[in-house]
C-alpha positions as a printed NumPy array, in Angstrom:
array([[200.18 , 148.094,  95.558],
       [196.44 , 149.418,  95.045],
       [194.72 , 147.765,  92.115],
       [194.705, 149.616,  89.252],
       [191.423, 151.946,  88.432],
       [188.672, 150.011,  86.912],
       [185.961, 152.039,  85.075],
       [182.481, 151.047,  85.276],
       [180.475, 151.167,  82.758],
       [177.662, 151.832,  84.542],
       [179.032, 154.369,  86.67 ],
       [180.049, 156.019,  83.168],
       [176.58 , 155.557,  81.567],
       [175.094, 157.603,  84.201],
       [177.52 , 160.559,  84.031],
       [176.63 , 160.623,  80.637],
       [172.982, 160.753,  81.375],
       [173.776, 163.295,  83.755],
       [175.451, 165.638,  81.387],
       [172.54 , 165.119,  79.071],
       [170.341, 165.696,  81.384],
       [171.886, 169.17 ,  82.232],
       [172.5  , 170.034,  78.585],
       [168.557, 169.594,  78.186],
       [168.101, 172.065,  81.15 ],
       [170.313, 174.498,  79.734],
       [168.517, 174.146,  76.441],
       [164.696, 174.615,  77.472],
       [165.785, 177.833,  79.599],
       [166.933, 178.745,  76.361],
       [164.137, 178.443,  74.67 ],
       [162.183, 179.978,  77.287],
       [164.066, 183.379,  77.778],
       [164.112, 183.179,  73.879],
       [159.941, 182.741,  74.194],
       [159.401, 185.135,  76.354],
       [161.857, 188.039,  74.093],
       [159.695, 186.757,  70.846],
       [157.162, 189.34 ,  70.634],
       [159.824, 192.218,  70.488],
       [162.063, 190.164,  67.602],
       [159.567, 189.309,  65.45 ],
       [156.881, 190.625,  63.062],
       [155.256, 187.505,  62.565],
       [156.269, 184.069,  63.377],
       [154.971, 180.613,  64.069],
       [156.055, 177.243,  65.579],
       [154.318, 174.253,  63.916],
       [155.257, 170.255,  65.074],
       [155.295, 168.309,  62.152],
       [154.246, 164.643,  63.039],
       [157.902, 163.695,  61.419],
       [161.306, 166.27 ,  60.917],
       [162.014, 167.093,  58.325],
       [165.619, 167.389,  56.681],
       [165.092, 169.894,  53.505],
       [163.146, 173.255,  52.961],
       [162.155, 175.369,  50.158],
       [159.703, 178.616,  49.341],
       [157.675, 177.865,  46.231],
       [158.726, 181.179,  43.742],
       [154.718, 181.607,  43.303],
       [152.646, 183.269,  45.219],
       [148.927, 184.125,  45.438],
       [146.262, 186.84 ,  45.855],
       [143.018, 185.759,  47.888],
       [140.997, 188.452,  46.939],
       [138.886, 190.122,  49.541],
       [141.118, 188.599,  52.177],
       [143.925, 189.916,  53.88 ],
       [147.075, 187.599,  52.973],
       [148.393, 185.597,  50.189],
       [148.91 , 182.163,  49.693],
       [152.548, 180.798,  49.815],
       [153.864, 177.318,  49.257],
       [156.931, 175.604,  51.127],
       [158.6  , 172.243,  49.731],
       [159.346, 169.808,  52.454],
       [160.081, 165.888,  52.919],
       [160.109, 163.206,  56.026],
       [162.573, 161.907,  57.878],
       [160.513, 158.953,  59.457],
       [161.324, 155.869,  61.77 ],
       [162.125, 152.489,  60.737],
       [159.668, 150.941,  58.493],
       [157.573, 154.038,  58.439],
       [156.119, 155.648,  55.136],
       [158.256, 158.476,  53.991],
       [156.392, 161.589,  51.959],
       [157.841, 164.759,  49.754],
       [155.295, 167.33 ,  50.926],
       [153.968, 170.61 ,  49.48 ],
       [152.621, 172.949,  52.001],
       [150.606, 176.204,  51.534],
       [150.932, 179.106,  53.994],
       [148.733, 181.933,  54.541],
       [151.374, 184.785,  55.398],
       [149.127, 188.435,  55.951],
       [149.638, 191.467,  53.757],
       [150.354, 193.884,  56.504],
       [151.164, 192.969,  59.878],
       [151.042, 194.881,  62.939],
       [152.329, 192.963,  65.744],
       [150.71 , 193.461,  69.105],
       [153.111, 191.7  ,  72.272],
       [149.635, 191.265,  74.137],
       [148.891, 188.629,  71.197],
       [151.847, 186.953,  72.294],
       [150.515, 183.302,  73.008],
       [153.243, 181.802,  75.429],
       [152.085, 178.431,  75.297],
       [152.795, 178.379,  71.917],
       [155.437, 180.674,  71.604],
       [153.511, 182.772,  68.7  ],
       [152.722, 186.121,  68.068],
       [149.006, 185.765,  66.919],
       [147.   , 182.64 ,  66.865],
       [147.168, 179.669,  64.286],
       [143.967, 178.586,  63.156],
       [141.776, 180.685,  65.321],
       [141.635, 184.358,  66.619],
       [144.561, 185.951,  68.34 ],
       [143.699, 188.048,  71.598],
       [142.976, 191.347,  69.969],
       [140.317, 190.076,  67.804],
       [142.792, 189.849,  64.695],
       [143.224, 186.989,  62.19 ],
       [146.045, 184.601,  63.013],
       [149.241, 185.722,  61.77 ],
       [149.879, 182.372,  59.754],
       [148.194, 179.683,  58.623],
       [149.941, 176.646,  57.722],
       [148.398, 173.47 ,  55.735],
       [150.246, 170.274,  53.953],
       [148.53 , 170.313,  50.902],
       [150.083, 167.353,  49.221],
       [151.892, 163.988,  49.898],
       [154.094, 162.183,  47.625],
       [155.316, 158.458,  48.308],
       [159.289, 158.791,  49.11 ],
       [161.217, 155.657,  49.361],
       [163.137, 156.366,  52.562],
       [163.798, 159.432,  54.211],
       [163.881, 162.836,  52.219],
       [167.695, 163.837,  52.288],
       [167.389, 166.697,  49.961],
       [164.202, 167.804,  47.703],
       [164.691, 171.047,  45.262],
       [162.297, 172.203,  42.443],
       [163.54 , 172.772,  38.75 ],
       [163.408, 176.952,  38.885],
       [162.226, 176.744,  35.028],
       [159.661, 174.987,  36.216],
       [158.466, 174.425,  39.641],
       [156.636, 171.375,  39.577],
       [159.09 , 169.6  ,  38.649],
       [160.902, 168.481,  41.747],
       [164.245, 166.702,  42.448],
       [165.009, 164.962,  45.989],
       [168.244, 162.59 ,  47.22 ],
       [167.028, 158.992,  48.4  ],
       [169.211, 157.488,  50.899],
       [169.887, 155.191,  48.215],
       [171.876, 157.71 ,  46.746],
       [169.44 , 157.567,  43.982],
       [168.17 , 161.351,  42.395],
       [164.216, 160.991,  42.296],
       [162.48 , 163.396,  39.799],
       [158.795, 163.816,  40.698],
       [156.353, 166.11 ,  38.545],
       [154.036, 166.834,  41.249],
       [150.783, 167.635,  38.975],
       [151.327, 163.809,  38.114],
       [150.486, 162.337,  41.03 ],
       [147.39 , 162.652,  43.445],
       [147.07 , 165.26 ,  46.449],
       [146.927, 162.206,  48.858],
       [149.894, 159.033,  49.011],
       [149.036, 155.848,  46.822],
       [151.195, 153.945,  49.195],
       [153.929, 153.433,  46.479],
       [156.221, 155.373,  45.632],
       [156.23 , 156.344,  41.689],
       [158.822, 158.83 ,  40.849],
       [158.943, 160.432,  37.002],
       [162.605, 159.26 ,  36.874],
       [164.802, 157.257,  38.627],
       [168.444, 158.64 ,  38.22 ],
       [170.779, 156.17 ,  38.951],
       [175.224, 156.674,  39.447],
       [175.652, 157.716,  43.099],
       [176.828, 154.393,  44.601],
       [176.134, 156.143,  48.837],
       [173.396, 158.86 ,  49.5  ],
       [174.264, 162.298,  49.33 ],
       [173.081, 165.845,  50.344],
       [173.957, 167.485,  47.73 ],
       [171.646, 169.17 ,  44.949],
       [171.319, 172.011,  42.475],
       [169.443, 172.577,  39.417],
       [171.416, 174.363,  36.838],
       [169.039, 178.053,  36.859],
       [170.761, 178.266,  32.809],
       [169.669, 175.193,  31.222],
       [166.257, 173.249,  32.034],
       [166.273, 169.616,  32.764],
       [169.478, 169.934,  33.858],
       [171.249, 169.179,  37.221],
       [174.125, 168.368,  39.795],
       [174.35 , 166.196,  43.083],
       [176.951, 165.521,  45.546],
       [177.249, 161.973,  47.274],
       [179.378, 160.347,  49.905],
       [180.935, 158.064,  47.551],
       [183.082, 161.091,  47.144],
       [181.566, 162.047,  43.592],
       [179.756, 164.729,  41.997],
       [177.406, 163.969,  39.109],
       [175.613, 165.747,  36.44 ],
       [172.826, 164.948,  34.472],
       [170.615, 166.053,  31.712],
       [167.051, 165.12 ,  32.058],
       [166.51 , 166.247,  28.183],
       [168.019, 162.982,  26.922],
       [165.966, 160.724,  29.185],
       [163.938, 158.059,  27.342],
       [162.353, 155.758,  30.077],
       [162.316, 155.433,  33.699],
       [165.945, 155.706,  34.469],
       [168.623, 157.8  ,  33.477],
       [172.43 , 157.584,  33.828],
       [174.645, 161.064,  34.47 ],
       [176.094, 163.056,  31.339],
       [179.424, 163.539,  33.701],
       [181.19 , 161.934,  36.563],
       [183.927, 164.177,  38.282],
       [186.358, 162.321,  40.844],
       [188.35 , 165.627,  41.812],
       [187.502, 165.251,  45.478],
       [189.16 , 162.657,  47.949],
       [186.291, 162.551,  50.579],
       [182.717, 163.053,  51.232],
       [181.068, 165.58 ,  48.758],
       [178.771, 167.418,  50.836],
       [176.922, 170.201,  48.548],
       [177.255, 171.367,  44.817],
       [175.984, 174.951,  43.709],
       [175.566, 176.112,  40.156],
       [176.906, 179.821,  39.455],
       [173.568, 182.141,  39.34 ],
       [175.693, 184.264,  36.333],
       [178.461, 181.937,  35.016],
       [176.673, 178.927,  33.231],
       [180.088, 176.919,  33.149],
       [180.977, 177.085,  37.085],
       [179.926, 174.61 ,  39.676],
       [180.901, 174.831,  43.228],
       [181.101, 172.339,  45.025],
       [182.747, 171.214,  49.133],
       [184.051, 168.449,  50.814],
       [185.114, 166.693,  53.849],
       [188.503, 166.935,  52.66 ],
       [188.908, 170.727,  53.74 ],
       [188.428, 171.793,  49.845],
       [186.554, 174.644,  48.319],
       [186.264, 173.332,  44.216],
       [185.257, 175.007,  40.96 ],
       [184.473, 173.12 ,  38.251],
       [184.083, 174.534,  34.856],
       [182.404, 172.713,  32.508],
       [183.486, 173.481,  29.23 ],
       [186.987, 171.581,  30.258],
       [186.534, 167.758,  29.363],
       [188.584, 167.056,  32.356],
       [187.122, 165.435,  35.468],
       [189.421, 164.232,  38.114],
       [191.046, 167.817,  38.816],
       [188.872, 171.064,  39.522],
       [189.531, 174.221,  37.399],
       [190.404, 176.425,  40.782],
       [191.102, 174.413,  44.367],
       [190.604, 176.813,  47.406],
       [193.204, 175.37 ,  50.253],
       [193.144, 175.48 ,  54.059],
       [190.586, 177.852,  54.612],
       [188.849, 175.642,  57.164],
       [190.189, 173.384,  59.611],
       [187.165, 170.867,  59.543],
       [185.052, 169.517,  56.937],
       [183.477, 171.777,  54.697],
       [179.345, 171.39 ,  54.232],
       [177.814, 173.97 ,  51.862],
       [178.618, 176.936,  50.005],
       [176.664, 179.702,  48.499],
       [177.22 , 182.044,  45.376],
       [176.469, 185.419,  45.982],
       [173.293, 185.986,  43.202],
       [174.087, 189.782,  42.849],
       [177.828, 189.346,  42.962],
       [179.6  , 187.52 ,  40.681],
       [182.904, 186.919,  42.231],
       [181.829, 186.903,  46.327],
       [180.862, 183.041,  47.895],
       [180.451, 182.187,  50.821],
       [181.689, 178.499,  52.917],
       [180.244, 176.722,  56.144],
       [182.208, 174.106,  58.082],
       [182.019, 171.771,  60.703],
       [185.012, 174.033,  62.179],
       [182.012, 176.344,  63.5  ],
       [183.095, 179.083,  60.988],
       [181.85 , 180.714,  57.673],
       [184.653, 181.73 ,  54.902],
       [183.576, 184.766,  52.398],
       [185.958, 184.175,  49.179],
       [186.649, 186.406,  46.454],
       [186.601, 183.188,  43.232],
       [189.175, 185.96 ,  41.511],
       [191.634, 184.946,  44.033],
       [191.096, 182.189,  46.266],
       [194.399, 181.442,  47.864],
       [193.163, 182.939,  50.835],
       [189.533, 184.173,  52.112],
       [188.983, 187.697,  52.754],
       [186.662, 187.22 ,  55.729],
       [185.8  , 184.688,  58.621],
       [182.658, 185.038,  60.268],
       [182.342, 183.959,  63.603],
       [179.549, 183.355,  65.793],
       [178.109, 179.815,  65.772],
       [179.08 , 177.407,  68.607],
       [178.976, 174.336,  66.489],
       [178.88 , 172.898,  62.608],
       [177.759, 175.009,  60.418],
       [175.46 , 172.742,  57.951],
       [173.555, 175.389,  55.512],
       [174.047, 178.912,  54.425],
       [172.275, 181.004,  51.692],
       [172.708, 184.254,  50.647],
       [169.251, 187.184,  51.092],
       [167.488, 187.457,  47.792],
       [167.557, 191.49 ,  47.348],
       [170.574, 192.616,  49.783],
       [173.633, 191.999,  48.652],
       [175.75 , 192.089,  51.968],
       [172.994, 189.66 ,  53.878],
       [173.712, 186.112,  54.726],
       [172.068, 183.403,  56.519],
       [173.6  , 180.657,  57.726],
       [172.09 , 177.48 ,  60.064],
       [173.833, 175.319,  62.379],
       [174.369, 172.269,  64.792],
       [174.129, 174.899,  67.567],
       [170.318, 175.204,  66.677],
       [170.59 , 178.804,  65.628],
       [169.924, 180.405,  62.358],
       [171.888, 183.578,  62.058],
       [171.93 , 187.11 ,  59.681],
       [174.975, 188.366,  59.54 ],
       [175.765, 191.63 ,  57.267],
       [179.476, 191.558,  55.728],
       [179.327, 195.328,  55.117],
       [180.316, 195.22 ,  58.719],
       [183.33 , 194.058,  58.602],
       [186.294, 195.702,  60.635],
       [183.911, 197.837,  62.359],
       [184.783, 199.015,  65.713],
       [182.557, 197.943,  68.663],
       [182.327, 198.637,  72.233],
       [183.653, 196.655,  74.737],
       [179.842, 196.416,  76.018],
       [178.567, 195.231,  72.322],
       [181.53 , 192.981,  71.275],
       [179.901, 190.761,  74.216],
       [176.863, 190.119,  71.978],
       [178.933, 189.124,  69.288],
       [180.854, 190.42 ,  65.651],
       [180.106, 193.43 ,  64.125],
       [178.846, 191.179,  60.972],
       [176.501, 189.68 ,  63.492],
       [172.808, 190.815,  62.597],
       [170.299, 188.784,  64.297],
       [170.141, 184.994,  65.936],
       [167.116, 183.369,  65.251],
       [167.06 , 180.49 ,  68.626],
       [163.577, 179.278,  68.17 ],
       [164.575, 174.934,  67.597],
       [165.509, 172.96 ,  70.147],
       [167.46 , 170.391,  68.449],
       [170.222, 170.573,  64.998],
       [169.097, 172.696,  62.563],
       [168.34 , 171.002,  59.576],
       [167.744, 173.775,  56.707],
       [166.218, 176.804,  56.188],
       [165.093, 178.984,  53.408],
       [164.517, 183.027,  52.183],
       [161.121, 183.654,  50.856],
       [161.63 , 185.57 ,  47.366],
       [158.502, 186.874,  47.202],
       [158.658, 188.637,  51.274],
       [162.852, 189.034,  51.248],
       [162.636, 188.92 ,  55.281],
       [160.072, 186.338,  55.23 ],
       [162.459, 183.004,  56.567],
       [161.33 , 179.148,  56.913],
       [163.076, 176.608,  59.519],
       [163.253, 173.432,  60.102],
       [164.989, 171.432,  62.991],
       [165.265, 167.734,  63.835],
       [163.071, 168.776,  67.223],
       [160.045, 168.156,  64.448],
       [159.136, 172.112,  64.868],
       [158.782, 173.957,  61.328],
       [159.21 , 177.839,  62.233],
       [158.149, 180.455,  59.765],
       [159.297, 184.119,  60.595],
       [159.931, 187.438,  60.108],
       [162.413, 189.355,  61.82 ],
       [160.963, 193.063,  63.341],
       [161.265, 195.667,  61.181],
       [163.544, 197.948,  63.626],
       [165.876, 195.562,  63.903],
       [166.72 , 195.472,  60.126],
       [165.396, 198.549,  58.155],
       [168.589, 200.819,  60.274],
       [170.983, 198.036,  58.051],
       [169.113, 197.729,  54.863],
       [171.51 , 198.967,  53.12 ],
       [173.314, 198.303,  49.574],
       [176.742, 196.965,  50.554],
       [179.605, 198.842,  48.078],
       [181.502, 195.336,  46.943],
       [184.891, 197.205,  46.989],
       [184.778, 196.987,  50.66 ],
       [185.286, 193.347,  50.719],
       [188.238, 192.45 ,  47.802],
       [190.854, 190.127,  47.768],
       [193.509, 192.435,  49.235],
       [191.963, 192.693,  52.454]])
């Protein structure tokens, strides 16, 4: 009798390597076909390496004139995500995004991958396209999970410690340069693992919710702090696994949405006193762990679900026993999603699969080609493949609708602008009866 197999574990190491090794090849040609198609998808956009990825990103609301100069000055909200026993910052960045572009493929640079220059001339004698500059660093203890500013007021910032602490940092209070320790306003303190999840309430000031892997979600009221630290108003226990994002209702001050790795879409309404049980459960509408969600701000009753089962579910909350749409196009977990500011029908959503994608719900059920169902859905917009590695988060600029920031754990930061021609034929108001329950 022949001995039975025996698997080395070097031979398997090296098939391993192998497959990475191809999966890296496939990956770079990628990027490069995507490189080389840049100029002709793109008003404006630019690659920046951070020295360290970062893991959250925001636009600023504010914006500002220059006056006699060509752009305006926009600020972006991002943290570290350092190596071992290396400082960790919350960072403020400011942007110089032009007025008026009019994108010239012979500015193409393709050693960058831009359209226009950063920080000198591009080809044609223009300014470059963007400017970008980190303005100010913040001590962070430990990497950055999650960093959002207080929409009443923007300087007042809230970021997830890997602690599972909530930091709250006023920004003007600390110096443009790190002290070397970090000094946060307040230290909120209930989450007993970190988290990722984190929403100021856009009704109340001072007020806000996280999610946490200890399987909890947490509010808290930053009006009734009186020192340094700060326990939450509310602990709900409704979920039975990870709780991966929470999401205050832009229009209903008494719903909270929040998702988990056990499968569940959950609204909370706060005016109940009851906090192991959700007001409304949403059921089997993924088959894999659910990671954010997103209200729709101009809709009251339309959200929207991302999953690690490569899939986004569009719910109507009147009736959530089943979605009325799946969108599918992503080859991987989808991590972050968030609706366009201004078009109703417009929704972006970022992934595992490095790829931030548009996809337009008025869409839905269209008919297509044989010859354009190969290039995906209907719903299917646009596919952003500038990163190289998991997308991380990304972010609509509500000042320039179209304007989008991105952020992958390759280190690049990518702020962009899809072309004009591609969008302006679908910018269009999307008639909400289209998409109801009873489809």
């Amino acid at each position: 009798m022949p001995p039975a197999d025996v698997v080395d574990d070097h031979d398997v190491a090296i098939d391993d390597q192998d497959d990475a090794d191809m999966e890296q090849r496939l990956i770079n040609e990628e990027y490069k076909t995507w490189k080389k198609n840049s100029p002709f998808l793109y008003d404006m956009i630019l690659s920046t390496a951070l020295e360290w990825p970062t893991l959250t990103t925001q636009w600023f609301p504010d914006v500002k004139d220059v006056k006699e100069k060509n752009y305006r000055v926009h600020r972006l909200l991002i943290g570290t995500h350092t190596a071992e026993g290396k400082p960790n910052y919350l960072q403020i960045a400011e942007v110089e995004i032009p007025k008026s572009v009019d994108p010239n493929p012979r500015d193409y640079d393709d050693e960058r991958g831009e359209i226009g220059g950063y920080g000198g001339k591009a080809s044609s004698g223009e300014p470059p396209v963007i400017k970008f500059n980190i303005v100010q660093k913040i001590d962070h203890p430990g990497e950055v999970n999650k960093a959002r500013y207080q929409p009443q007021n923007p300087d007042i910032i809230a970021t997830l410690a890997v602690d599972g602490k909530v930091l709250i940092y006023d920004r003007t209070k600390h110096s443009l340069q790190p002290t070397g320790t970090p000094n946060p306003q307040i230290e909120l303190v209930g989450h007993k693992e970190e988290g990722f999840g984190l929403n100021w309430n856009p009704h109340v000031a001072g007020c806000l919710a996280s999610g946490s892997e200890d399987r909890t979600v947490l509010l808290w009221d930053l009006n009734t702090a009186q020192g340094k630290t700060l326990k939450p108003s509310r602990r709900y226990t409704h979920h039975t696994h990870i709780v991966n994002d929470v999401q205050y209702h832009p229009m209903v001050p008494h719903w909270i949405g929040t998702v988990s790795d056990d499968l569940t879409l959950q609204i909370l309404d706060v005016r109940s006193a009851e906090t192991t049980r959700a007001a409304v459960i949403a059921r089997d509408g993924h088959s894999d762990a659910i990671n954010a969600l997103a209200f729709n701000p101009r809709s009251e009753f339309l959200i929207a679900t991302a999953s690690a089962d490569k899939t986004i579910g569009i719910w109507d909350i009147r009736n959530l026993r089943q979605k009325i749409h799946t969108l599918e196009g992503h080859n991987d977990a989808v991590t972050s999603l968030a609706w366009h500011p201004v078009e109703t029908s417009i929704l972006g959503s970022g992934s595992y699969d490095r790829r931030v994608i548009f996809w337009d719900i008025s869409r839905a059920g269209e008919e297509q080609l044989p010859e354009d169902a190969e290039d995906g859905p209907p719903e299917l917009l646009f596919m952003h493949g500038g990163h190289t590695n998991h997308l991380a988060d990304f972010s609509w600029n509500l000042n320039d609708p179209w304007l989008v920031c991105s952020a992958a754990e390759d280190n690049l930061l990518q702020i962009w602008k899809v072309a004009d021609s591609i969008i302006s034929q679908d910018d269009v108001e999307m008639p909400m009866n289209e998409l109801d329950a009873s489809n």
